[in-house]
N, C-alpha and C positions, 0 to 999 in steps of 0.2 A: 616727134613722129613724122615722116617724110611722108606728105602728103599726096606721094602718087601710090599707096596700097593699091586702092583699089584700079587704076587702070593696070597695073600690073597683073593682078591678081585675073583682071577680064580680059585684056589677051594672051593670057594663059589658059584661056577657058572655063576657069573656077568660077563658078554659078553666082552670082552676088549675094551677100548675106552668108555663104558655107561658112564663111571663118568668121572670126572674132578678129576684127583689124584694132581694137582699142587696146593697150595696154604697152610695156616695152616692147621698143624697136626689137630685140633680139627676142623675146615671146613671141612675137607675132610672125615672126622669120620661121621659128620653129613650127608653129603654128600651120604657117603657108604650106612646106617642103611638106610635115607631117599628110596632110591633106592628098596635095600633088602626087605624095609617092601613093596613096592609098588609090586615087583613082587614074592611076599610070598617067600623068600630066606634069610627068618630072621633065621631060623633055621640050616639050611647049614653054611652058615653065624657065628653063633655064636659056631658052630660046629669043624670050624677051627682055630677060636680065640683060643678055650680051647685047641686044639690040640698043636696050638704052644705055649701058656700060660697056662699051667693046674691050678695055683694057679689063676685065673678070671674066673674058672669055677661058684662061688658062684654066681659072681655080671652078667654073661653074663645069667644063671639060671631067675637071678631076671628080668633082662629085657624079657626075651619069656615072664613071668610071667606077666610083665606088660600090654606087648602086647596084651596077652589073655585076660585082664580084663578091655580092651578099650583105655588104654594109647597109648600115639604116643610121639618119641622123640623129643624136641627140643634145637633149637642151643642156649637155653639164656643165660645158663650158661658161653661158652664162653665170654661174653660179659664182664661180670667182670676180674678184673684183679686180679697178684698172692698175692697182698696183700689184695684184698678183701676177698679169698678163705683163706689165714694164717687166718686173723682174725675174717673170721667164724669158722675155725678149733680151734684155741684155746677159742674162747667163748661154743665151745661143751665141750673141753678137763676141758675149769673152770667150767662147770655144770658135770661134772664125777668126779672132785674134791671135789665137796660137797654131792657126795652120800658116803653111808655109805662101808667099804672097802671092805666088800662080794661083792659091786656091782661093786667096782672099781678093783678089782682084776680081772672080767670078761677081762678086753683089758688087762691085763698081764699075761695071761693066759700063760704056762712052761714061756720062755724068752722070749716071743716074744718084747714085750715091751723094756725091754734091749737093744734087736737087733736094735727096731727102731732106739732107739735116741743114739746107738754108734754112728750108718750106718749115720745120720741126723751131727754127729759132726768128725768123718771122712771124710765129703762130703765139711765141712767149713772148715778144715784144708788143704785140697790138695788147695782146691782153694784160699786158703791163701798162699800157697807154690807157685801155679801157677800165682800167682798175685806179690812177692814180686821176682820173677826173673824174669818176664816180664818187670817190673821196673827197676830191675837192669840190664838187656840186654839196654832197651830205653836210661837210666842213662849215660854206659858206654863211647857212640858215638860210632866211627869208632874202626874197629880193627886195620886195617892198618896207622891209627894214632898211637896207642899203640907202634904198630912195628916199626915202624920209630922212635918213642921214647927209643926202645929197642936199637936199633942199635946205635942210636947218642948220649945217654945221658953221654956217656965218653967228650966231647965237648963241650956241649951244655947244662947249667944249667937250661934253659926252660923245656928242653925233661925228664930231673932227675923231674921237678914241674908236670909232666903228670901222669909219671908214681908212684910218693908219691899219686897224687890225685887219682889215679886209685886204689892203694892198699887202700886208705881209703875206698872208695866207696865199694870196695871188702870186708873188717873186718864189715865192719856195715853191709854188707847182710846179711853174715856168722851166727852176732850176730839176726836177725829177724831171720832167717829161722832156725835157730837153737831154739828158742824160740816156733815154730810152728810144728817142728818136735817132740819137748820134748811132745806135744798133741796127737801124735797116738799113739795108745795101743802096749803095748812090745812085741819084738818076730819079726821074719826074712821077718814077711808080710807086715809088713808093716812099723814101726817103723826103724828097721835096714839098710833097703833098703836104704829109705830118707836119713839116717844118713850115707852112704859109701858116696853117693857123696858130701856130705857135709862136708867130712872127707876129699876128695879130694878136695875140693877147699881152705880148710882151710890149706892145705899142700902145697897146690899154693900161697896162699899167705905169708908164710912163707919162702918158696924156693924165692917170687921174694922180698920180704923183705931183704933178705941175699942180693941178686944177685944188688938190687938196692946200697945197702951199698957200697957194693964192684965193681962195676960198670963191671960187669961180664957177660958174655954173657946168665948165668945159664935164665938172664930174659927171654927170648925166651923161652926157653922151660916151663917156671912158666904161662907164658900167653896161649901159645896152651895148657894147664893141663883144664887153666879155658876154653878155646874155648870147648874144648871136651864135658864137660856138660854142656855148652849152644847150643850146635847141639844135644846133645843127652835127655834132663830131660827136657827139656818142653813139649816136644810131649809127652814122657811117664807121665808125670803129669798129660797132659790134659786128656791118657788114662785113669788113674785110677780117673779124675771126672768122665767121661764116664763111666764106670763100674761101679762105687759108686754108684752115680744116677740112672743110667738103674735097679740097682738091689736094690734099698730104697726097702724094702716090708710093703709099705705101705699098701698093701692088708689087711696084720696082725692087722693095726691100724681101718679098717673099718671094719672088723669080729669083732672084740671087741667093736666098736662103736654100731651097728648093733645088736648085740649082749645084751646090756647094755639097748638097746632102747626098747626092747622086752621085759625084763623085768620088767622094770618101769609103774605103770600105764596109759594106754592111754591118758589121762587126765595131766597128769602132765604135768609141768610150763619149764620142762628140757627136755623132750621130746623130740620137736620142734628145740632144739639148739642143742642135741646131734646128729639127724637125718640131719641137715643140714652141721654139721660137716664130719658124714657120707659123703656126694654125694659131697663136699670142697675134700676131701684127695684122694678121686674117682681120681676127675679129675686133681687134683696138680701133681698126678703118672705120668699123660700123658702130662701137659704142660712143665715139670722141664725135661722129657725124650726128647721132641723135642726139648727143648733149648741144650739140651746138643748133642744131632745130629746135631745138625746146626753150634754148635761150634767148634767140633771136624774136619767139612768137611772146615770149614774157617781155624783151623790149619792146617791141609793139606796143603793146597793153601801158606799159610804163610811161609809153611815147605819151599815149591818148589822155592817161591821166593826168598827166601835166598839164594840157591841154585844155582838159573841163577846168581843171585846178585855176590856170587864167583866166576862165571866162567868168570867176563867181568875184564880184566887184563888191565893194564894202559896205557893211549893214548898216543903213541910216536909219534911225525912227521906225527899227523892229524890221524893215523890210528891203531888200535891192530897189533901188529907184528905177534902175529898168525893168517893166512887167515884162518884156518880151524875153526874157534870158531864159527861163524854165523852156519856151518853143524852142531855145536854138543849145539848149544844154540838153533836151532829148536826144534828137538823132545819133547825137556823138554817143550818148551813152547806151543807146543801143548797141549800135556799132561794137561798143567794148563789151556788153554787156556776151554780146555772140559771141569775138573771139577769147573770153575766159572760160565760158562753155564748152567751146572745144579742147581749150586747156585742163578742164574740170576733168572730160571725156577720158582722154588721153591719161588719167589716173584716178583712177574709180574708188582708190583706198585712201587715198590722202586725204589726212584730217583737216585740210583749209579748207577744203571744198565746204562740207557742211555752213563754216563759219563765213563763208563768202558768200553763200546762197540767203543768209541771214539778214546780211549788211545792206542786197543786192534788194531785199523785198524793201527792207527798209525806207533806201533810197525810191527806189517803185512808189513807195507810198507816200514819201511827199513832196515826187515829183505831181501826182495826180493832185493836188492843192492850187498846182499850178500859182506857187509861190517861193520864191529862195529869202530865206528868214537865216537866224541862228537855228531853229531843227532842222533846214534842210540842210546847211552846211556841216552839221556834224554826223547828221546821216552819212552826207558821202567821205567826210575825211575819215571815219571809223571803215567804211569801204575801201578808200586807195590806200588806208594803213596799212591795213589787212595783205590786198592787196600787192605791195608793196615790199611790205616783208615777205612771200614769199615767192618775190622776184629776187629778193635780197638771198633767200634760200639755193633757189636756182644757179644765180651768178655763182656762191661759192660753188657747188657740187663744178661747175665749168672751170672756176679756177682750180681746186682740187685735180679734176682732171687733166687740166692743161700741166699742171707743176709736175703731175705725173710722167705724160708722154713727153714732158721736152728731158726728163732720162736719158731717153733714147736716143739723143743728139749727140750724148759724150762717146762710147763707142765708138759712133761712126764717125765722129770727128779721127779721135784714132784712130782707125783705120788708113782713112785719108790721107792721114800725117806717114803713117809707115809705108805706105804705098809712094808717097813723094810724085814730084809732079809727073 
């Protein structure tokens, strides 16, 4: 859910509290306009949309226009899903395929075209980056396994079997995300980036390669190399889907749609499928942008609970040896405890909720012990499981979605290709 409803909604003049800001992004859109139009503030309204968005000035135009000419919004489109909306958008995109190229040149008007379907196959590559180190985090297990591995494996030829499997696990990510990397366009923005830290872990596993051979301490230092960009490149991954996504300009693909439709005889057979494609890419802008808000605020949460997760040190003689850990495992757990609550908010029917409010009294209660034992650590790890799965949730419905919208790449590849340089 994009967290500026309500200023929007207030310099629109809608009173705070009228609407119901909680639930889907596209309910609450309906929700807003339904309101707006009731107390003539469609104008104010779309006044502010363009101010923060000036490239929706065309499409927010078109609806006053509607408005004037008797139309009223409704919510049906929501109702279809993002594979219904891809495969209305590419059944418009194969009817602009068989117009003649004056007309199909209209949606590649300078680059925009270009832009789309890099921006459309940048958005499947991070989250193929973002997916094949999520894997290998899940893959790995324990760290503090690894390290006990590191320390013992001069002794113990099980501990030397963890850490060969560990470095396997480690060369075959190296080799996929390497593979996924070679996919972004060259140059320091984006391609190079990927490729430093990838640089570094592949120097990680090299250094504990050696270190493994030689039963040397250098493993220690080879494994915090990789911890470091598993604390630090996931979040930044998820940022640049977030960014990628948030900024698709898809706008550009329904001016051209839009565009093309106008041209074409009223009457024509393609019409009909280019126009419905039109108001398909409308609204894919806004469904692919909430999934990826909703994802990003569930990595957050995910961030944090790793977090707590390292700060709860090993049970000696029933208790943590540090008394002070419960003062400094609070705040953070408040911290997360508020942004799952707005996550909870943001969906009032889901069934984790209940089961998360459960986990959450739980841990509440014995953190008030002001003690970390074996019940307080299983208090919380029955919370960040919880938890956790259904961030696990979340990521897919994102991937889901993203498999979907990068559809819409091949068309316009096509296009591109017929059109020649």
């Amino acid at each position: 859910m994009p967290p500026d409803w309500l200023q929007v909604t207030k310099d629109a003049g809608i009173v705070a509290g009228a609407i119901n800001l909680q639930g889907a992004a596209l309910t609450v859109w309906f929700n807003i306009l339904d309101y707006a139009l009731t107390k003539k503030l469609s104008q104010p309204l779309m006044n502010t949309v363009v101010r923060q968005n000036p490239q929706c000035a065309a499409i927010c135009n078109a609806y006053l226009d509607e408005l004037a000419a008797g139309e009223k919004p409704t919510p049906e489109l929501p109702g279809l899903t993002t594979d219904d909306r891809v495969n209305t958008a590419l059944a418009g995109f194969n009817a602009v395929n068989q117009q003649p190229k004056d007309i199909q040149a209209q949606l590649a008007a300078g680059d925009g075209l270009t832009t789309v379907a890099s921006q459309i196959d940048v958005l499947k590559t991070y989250k193929d980056l973002h997916d094949h180190l999520q894997s290998f985090q899940y893959g790995i297990g324990s760290f503090q396994t690894l390290l006990v591995a590191a320390r013992d494996m001069g002794a113990d030829l099980e501990q030397v079997r963890v850490l060969r499997n560990f470095l396997k696990i480690l060369k075959l990510f190296c080799v996929s995300s390497g593979e996924s990397v070679m996919e972004l366009p060259a140059g320091p923005a984006l391609h190079d980036i990927e490729q430093a830290w990838l640089d570094d872990l592949k120097a990680a596993a090299i250094k504990l390669q050696a270190a493994i051979d030689n039963k040397s301490p250098d493993a220690y230092d080879a494994l915090f190399d990789v911890r470091t960009v598993l604390r630090v490149v996931p979040s930044r991954l998820n940022q640049q889907i977030f960014v990628t996504a948030k900024n698709l300009p898809f706008g550009l693909l329904a001016t051209g749609l839009d565009t093309i439709a106008g041209k074409l005889p009223a009457g024509a057979p393609d019409v009909p499928l280019i126009k419905a494609a039109h108001d398909a890419i409308m609204v894919l802008s806004s469904t692919i942008y909430a999934r990826v808000v909703e994802h990003k605020l569930w990595q957050d949460v995910d961030n944090k609970l790793a977090s707590l997760t390292d700060m709860i040190e090993p049970i000696e003689e029933g208790a943590a040896a540090d008394k002070s850990l419960p003062f400094q495992f609070s705040p953070l757990w408040r911290n997360l405890e508020v942004k799952v609550k707005v996550l909870a908010d943001l969906d009032p029917n889901g069934a984790w909720r209940t089961t998360l409010v459960d986990y959450s009294t739980d841990v509440n209660d014995q953190l008030s012990r002001e003690t970390v034992d074996t019940a307080f650590i299983l208090a919380f790890e029955a919370y960040r499981d919880e938890a956790q799965q259904r961030f696990v949730q979340v990521d897919l419905a994102l991937k889901t979605e993203c498999a979907s919208i990068v559809r819409v790449s091949t068309p316009l590849h096509k296009i591109i290709e017929d059109l020649g340089p």
